[in-house]
N, C-alpha and C positions, 0 to 999 in steps of 0.2 A: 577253442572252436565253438562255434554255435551249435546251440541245442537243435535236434532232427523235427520239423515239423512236416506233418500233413499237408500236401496242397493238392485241389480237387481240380479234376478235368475230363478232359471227355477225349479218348482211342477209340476211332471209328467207331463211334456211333455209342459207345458205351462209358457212361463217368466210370473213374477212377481216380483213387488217391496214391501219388506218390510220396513217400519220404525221405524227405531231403535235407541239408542244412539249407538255412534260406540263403546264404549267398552266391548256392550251386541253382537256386533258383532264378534271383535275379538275374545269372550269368545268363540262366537257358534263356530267359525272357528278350536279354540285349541280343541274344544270338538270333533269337525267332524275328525281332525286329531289323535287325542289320541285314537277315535272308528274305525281308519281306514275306515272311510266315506268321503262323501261328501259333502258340505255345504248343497245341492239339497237334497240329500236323508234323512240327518237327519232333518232337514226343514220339508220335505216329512212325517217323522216320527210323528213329532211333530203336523204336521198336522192333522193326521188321528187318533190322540190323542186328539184333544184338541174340545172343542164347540162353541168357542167364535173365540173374536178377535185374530188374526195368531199371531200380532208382541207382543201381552200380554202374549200368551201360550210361546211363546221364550222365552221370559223375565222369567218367571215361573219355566219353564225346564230348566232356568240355575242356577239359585236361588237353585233349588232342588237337581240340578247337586255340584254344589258348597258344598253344606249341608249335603251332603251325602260322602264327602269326608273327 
């Protein structure tokens, strides 16, 4: 599996970096594009979803994303 990298972004209004494999990155990225969003705002989403760790609830949301299709 791919080594965890840093990628920088902005939650309402504030950057942040999450850490991720990048290919849990580019999933979120096709995801943000196929919802006509934005990296930030489904991030944002996922956020105000989740109770735990950020970069585990992405990981999850896409997992689920994935499994539902």
């Amino acid at each position: 599996m791919s080594k965890i990298k840093k990628f920088s972004t902005t939650i309402d209004g504030h950057r942040t970096s999450i850490s991720l494999e990048p290919v849990f990155w580019e999933k979120l990225k096709e995801l943000a594009k196929y919802r006509r969003t934005t990296i930030s705002q489904l991030i944002s989403k996922i956020d105000s979803q989740s109770e735990g760790n950020l970069s585990s609830a992405i990981r999850v949301f896409i997992l689920k994303e994935i499994d539902s299709q």
